[in-house]
C-alpha positions as CSV (number, residue, x, y, z in Angstrom):
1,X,-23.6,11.5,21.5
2,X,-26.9,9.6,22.5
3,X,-28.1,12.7,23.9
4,X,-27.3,14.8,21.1
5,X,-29.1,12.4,18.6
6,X,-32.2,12.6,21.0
7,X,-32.2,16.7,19.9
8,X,-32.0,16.3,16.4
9,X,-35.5,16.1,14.5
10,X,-34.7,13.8,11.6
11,X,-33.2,11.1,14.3
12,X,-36.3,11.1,16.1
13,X,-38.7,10.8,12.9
14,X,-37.2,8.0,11.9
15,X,-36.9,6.3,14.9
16,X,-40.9,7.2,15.3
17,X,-41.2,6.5,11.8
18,X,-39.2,3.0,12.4
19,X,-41.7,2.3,15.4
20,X,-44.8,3.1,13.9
21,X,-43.7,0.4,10.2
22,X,-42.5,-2.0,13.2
23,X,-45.7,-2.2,15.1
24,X,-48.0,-1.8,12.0
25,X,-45.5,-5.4,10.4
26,X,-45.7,-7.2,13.9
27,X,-49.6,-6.0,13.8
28,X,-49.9,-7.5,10.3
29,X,-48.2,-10.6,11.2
30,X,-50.2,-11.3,14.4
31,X,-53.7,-11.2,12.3
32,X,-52.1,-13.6,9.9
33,X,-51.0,-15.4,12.4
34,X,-54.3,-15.5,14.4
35,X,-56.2,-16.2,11.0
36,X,-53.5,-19.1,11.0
37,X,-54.0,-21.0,13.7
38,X,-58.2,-20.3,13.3
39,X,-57.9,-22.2,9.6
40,X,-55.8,-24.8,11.0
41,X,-58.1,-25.6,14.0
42,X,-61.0,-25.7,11.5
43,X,-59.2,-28.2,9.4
44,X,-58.7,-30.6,12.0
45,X,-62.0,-30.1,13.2
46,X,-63.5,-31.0,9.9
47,X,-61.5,-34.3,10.2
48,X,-62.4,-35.5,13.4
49,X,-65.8,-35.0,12.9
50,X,-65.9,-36.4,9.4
51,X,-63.7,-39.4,10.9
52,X,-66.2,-39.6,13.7
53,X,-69.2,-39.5,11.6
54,X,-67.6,-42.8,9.5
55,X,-67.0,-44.7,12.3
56,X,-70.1,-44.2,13.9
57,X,-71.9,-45.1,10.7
58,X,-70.0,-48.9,10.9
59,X,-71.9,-52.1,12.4
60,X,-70.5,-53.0,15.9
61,X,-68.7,-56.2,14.7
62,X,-66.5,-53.8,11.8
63,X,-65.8,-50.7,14.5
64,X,-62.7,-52.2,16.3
65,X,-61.3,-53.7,12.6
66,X,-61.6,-50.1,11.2
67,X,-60.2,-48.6,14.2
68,X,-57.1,-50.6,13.9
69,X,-56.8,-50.3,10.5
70,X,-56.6,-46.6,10.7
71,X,-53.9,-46.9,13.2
72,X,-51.8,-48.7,11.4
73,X,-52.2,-46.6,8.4
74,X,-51.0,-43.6,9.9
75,X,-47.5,-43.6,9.2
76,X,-47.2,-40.2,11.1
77,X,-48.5,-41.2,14.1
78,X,-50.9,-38.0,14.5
79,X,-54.0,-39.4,14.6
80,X,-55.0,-41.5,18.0
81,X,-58.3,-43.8,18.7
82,X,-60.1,-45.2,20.9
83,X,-63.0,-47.5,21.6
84,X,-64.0,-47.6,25.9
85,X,-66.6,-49.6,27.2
86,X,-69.4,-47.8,29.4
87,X,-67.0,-48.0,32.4
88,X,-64.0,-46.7,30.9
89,X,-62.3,-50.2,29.2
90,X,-60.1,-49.6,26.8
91,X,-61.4,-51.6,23.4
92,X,-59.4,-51.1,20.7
93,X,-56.8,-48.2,20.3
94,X,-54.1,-46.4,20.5
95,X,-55.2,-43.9,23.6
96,X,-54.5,-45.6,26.7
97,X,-58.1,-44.7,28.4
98,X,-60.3,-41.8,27.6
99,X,-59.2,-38.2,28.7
100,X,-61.4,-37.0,31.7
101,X,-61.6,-34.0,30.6
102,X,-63.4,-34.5,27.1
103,X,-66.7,-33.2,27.2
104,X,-68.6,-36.3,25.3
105,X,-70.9,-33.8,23.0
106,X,-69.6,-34.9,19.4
107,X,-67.5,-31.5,19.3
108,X,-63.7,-31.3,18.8
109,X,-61.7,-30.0,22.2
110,X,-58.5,-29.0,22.4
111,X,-56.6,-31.5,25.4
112,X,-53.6,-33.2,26.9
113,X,-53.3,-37.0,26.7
114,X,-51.1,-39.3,27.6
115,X,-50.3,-41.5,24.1
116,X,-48.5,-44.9,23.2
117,X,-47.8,-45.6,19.5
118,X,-46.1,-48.5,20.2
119,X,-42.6,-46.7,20.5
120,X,-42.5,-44.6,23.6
121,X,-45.3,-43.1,25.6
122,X,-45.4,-39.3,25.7
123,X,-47.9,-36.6,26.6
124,X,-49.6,-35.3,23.7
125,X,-51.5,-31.7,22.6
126,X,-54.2,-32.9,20.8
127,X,-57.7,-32.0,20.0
128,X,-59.7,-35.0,20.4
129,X,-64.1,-35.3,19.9
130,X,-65.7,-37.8,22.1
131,X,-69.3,-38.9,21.3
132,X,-71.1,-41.8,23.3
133,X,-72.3,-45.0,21.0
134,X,-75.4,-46.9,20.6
135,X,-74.4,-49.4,22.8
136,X,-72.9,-47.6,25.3
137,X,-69.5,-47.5,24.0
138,X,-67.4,-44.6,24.3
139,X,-65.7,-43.6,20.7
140,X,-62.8,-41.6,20.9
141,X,-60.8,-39.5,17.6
142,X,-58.0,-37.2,18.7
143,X,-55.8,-35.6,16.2
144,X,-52.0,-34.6,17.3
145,X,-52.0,-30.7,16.7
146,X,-48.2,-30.0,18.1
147,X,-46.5,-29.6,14.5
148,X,-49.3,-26.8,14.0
149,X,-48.7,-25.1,17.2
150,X,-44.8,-25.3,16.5
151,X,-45.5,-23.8,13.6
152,X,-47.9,-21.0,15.0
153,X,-45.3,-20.2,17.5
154,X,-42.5,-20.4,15.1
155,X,-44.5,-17.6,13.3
156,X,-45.0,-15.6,16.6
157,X,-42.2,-15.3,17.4
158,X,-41.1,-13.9,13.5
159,X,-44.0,-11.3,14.1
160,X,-41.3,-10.0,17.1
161,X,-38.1,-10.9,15.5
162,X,-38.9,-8.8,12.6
163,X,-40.4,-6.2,14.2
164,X,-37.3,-5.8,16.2
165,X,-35.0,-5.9,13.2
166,X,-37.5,-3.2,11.5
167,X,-36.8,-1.1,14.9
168,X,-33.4,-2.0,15.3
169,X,-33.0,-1.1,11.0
170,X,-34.9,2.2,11.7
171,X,-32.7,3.6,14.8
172,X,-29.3,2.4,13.0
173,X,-31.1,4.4,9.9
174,X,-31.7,7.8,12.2
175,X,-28.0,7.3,13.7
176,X,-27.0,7.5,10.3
177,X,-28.9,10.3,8.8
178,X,-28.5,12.3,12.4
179,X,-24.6,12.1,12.8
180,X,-23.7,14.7,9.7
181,X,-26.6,16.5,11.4
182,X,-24.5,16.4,14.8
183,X,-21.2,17.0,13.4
184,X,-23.0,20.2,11.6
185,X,-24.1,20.9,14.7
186,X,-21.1,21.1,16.4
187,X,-19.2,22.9,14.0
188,X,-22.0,26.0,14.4
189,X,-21.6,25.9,17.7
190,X,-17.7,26.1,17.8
191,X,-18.1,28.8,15.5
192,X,-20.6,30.6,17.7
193,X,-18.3,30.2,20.4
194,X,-15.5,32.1,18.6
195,X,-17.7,34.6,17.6
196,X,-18.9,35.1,21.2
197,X,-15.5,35.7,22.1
198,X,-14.7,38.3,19.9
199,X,-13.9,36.7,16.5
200,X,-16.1,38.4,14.6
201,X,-14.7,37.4,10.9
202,X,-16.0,33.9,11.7
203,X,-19.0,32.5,10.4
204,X,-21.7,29.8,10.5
205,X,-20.4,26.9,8.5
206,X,-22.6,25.7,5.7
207,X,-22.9,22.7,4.1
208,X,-24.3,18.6,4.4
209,X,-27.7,17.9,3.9
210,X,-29.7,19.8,6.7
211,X,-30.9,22.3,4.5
212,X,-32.9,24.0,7.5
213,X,-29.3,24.3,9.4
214,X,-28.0,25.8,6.2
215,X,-31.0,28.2,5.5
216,X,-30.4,29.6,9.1
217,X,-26.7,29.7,8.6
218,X,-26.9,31.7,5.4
219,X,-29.2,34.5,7.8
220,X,-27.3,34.6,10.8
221,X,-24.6,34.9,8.4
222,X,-25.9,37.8,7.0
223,X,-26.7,39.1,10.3
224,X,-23.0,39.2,11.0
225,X,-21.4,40.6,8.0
226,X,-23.8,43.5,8.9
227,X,-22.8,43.8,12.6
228,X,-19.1,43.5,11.9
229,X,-19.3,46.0,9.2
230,X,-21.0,48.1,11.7
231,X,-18.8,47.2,14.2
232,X,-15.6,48.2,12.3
233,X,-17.2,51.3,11.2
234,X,-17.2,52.2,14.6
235,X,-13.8,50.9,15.4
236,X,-12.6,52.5,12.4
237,X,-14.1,56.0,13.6
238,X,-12.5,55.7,17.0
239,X,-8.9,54.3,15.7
240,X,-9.1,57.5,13.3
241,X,-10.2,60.0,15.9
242,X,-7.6,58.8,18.1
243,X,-5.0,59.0,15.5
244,X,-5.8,62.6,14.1
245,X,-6.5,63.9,17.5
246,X,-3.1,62.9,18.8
247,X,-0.9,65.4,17.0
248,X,-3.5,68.6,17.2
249,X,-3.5,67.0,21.2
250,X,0.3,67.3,21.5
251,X,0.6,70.8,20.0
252,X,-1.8,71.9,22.5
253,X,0.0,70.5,25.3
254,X,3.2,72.2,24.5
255,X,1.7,75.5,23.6
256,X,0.5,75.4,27.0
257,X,2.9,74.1,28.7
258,X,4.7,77.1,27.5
259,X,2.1,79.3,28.1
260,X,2.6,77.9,31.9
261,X,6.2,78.0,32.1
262,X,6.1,82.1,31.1
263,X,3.1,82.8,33.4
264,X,4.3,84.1,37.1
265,X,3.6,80.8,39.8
266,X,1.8,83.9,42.0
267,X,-0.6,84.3,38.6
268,X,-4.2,83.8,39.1
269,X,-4.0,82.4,35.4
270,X,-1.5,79.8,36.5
271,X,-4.3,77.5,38.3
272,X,-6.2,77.4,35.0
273,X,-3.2,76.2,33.0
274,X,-2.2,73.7,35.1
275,X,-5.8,72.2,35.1
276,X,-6.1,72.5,31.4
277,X,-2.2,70.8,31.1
278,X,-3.5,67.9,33.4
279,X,-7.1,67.7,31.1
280,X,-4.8,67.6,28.1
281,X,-2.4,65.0,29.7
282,X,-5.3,62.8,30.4
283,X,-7.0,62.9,26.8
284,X,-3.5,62.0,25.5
285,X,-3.1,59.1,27.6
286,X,-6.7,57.9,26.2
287,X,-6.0,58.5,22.7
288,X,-2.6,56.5,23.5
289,X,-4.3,53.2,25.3
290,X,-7.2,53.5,22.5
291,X,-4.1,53.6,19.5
292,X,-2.5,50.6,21.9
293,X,-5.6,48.5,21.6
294,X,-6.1,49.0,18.2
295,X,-3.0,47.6,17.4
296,X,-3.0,44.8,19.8
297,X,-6.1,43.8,18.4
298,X,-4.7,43.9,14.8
299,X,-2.5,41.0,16.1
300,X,0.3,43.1,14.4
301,X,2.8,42.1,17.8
302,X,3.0,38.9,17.6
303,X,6.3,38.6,15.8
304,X,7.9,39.7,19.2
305,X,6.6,36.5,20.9
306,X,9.4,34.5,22.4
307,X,10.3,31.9,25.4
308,X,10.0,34.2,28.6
309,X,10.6,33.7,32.3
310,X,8.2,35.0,34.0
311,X,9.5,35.4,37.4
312,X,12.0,38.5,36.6
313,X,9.0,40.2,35.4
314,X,7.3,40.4,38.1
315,X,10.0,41.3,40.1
316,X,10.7,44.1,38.2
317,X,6.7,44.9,38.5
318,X,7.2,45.0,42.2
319,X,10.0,47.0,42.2
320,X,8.2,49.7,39.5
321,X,4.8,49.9,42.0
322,X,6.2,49.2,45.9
323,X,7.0,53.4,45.7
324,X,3.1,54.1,44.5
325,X,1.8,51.2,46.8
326,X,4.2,52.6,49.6
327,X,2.7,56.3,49.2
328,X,-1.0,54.9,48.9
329,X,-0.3,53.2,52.2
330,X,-0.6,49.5,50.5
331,X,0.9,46.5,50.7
332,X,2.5,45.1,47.8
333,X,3.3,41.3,48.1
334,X,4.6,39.3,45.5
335,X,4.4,35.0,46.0
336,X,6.0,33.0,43.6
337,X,5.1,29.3,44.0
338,X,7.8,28.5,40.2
339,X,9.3,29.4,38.1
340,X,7.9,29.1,34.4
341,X,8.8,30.1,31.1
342,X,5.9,30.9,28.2
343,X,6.2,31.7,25.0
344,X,4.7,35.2,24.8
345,X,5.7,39.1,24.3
346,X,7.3,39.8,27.4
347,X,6.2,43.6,26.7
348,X,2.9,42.9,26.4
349,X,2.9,40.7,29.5
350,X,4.7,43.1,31.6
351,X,2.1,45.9,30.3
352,X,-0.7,43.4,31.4
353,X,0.3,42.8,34.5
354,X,1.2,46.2,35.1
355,X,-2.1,47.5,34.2
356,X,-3.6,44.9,36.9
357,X,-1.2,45.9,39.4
358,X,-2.0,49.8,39.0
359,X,-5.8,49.6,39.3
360,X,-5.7,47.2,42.2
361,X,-3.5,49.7,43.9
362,X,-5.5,52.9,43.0
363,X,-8.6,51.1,43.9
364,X,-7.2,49.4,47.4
365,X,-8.3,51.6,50.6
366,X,-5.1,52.7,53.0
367,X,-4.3,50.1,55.0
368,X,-5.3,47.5,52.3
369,X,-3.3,44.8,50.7
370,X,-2.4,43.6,46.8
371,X,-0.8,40.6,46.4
372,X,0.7,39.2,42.7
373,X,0.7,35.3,42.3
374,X,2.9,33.2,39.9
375,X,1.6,29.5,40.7
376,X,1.6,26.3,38.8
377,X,-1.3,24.7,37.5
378,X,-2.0,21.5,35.8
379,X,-2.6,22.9,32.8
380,X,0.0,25.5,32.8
381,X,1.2,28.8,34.7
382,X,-1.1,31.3,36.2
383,X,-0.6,35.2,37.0
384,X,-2.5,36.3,39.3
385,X,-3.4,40.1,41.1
386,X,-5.9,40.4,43.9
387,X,-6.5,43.1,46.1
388,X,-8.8,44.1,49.3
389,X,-10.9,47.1,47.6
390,X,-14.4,47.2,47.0
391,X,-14.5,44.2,44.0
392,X,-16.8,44.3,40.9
393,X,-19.9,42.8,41.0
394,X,-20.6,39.3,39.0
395,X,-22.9,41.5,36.7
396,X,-20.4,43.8,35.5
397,X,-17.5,41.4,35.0
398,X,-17.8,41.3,31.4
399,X,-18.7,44.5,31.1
400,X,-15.8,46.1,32.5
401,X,-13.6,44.6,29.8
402,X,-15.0,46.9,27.1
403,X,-13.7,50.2,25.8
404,X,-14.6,53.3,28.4
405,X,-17.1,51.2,30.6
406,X,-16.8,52.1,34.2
407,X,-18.8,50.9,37.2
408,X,-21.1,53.8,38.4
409,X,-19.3,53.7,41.6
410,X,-15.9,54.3,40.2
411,X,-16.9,57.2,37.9
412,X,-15.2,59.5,40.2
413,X,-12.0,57.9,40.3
414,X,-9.4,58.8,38.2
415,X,-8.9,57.1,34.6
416,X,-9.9,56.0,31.7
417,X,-12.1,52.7,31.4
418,X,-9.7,51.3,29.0
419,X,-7.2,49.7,31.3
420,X,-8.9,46.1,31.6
421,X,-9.6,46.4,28.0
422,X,-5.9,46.3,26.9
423,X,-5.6,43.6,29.4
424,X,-7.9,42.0,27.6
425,X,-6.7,42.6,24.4
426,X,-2.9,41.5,25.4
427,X,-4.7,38.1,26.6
428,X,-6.5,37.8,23.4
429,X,-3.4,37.9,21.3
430,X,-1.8,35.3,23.5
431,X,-4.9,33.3,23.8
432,X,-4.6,33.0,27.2
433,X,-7.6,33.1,29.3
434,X,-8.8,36.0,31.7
435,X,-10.3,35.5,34.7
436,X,-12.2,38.1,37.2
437,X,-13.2,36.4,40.1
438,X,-14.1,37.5,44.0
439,X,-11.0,37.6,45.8
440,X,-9.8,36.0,49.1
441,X,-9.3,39.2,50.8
442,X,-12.4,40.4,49.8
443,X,-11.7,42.6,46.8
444,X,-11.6,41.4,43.3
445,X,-9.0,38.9,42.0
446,X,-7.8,38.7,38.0
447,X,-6.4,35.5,36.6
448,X,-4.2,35.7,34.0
449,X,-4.3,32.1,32.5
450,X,-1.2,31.9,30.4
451,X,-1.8,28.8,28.1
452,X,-3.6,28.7,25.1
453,X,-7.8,27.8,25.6
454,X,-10.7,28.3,23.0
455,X,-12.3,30.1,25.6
456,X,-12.5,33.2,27.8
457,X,-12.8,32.4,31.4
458,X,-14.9,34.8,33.3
């Protein structure tokens, strides 16, 4: 799911959008913080030096008695003093001796001392000003700062809190807005899918708020009520030809079949006939498997579909092609590893199968071997014909399932092109999945996958 919202535009301008607020908020929040802490620090600055300037302007004997008057008026305990002789005495105040690290330049410093309000000793951020007296006193006026830091960091860390609820806000937002993009999405795609596989009445759905996903719907939408009105125009011609031809087709094979059957076997017309009898026979077996497929396609069989074991079948399939294997010098094996039952038209299945069977054998060398397979799969039962011919090349795999395509290398070979193509069609109807894969023995093996899949296997 994460990696399908990653794809999706609008997720991913929000979530840059989201960023972008969240850095520009934290951004904001730092320079107010910064101006902050630069406004507080002048504050207490001001008050240190103002307090310094008061108590440097008071006669010696009144310095100490100010100093502790001060102390005891700070009931918050924030402000510390202190009075140090020339070698470091404590005089009067609150500081237990003068930091070491104050620079003694009348300027407010930023330190950590050790303080004692009377209560508890504790180490103290402060910012403290030291400035030396006129009679060679040390004077001392710190100011505690830790509330303001607490409260500077307090507001540091809200820059980053909120900045990571504005993120947080703005990728929950994209999830949101992306997931009927997604689901939109996905629908297209299983309805590409059928299409690809030959269900052409399907179409983009439409629908939601992607309005780009729905304008490109709408044409490719188009685009296929064209091509499948094309595409049954054709169909349509074909079916028709196939069906008119038929009759006119059989009247000329029994016109010369009698013509044959009055002409003298010693004839030097009798050749000819025979040749234009077998011509005739084939273009009738076309017309036949094209009229087959048509009506396959139409789905118009499947009120014959039933519970069917599948084992007697393919006994009786062996039993039909051993004589043709036997006399093409192949060998016909048969392994059944169960015994299952499917719910299909047995007819259909046997004509399938068949169909495998018969081009394996006519395209199997002497000497060569085709083997049938009923096996067991997790998913369900699988029929399987392999043989040791010369195989089909991955590139022509899919190809070799349409009407009349042939491999240039079979050309020459007997038939029509249209024997895969009702195997095809029979697997359609039963949803089951097809398979044409490189066999063990070298040739080409055909899976028939019989249990129903949204997809074709190829």
């Amino acid at each position: 799911m994460l990696t399908e919202l990653r794809r999706i535009t609008s997720f991913r301008l929000t979530v840059l959008y989201g960023g972008l607020f969240a850095l520009a908020v934290v951004g904001l929040l730092a320079l107010i913080y910064a101006e902050t802490a630069r406004y507080q620090n002048r504050q207490v600055d001001q008050i240190l030096q103002s307090e310094a300037t008061r108590f440097s302007a008071a006669r010696e004997d009144e310095l100490a008695r100010d100093i502790t008057y001060e102390i005891k008026r700070d009931v918050r305990h924030i402000n510390f003093y202190g009075l140090f002789t020339a070698d470091g005495k404590l005089v009067e105040g609150n500081l237990d001796h003068a930091p070491q690290d104050l620079v003694l330049d009348g300027k407010p410093h930023a330190l950590s001392i050790a303080a004692n309000d009377g209560l508890f000793r504790r180490e103290q951020g402060i910012r403290a000003l030291g400035m030396p007296m006129g009679n060679g006193r040390i004077l001392v006026v710190a100011r505690d700062v830790a509330l303001l830091e607490q409260i500077r960091q307090a507001l540091l860390w809200g820059c980053f809190l909120i900045g990571g609820v504005i993120l947080v806000l703005g990728i929950l937002g994209g999830v949101f807005y992306s997931l009927p993009a997604v689901r939109h999405i996905r629908e297209i795609e299983q309805a590409a899918r059928l299409i690809a596989e030959g269900d052409y009445s399907r179409r983009l759905p439409q629908g939601g708020r992607n309005h780009e996903l729905n304008a490109l719907a709408g044409i490719v939408n188009a685009m296929l009520d064209e091509t499948e009105r094309l595409m049954g125009e054709v169909k349509s011609c074909s079916d028709n030809i196939a069906h008119d031809l038929r009759t006119p087709l059989t009247r000329l094979r029994a016109s010369i079949y009698r013509s044959q059957q009055q002409v003298d076997l010693k004839s030097p017309s009798r050749p000819m006939l025979d040749h234009a009898l077998t011509q005739t026979d084939q273009l009738l077996t076309r017309f036949r498997a094209l009229s087959r497929i048509s009506e396959i396609e139409s789905r118009q069989r499947r009120a014959g579909f039933a519970v069917v074991a599948v084992e007697p079948i393919l006994n009786e399939l062996l039993g039909l092609y051993e004589p043709l294997a036997n006399q093409e010098r192949v060998n016909l094996t048969l392994e059944i590893g169960s015994s299952p039952v499917i719910e299909c038209d047995g007819e259909l299945l046997f004509e399938a199968i068949g169909n495998l069977v018969d081009n394996a054998i006519k395209f199997t060398p002497a000497g060569g071997v085709v083997k049938i397979r009923l096996e067991a799969t997790i998913d369900g039962p699988a029929i399987s014909v392999s043989d040791s011919g010369p195989g089909i090349a991955p590139e022509h795999r899919r190809s070799v399932l349409q009407r009349f395509y042939r491999v240039a290398d079979t050309r020459s070979e007997p038939g029509s092109g249209l024997g895969l193509s009702l195997v095809d069609a029979i697997a359609r109807l039963h949803d089951f999945g097809l398979a044409l894969e490189a066999a063990a023995e070298g040739g080409l093996q055909v899976r028939l996958l019989c249990w129903r899949q949204n997809s074709v296997i190829w």
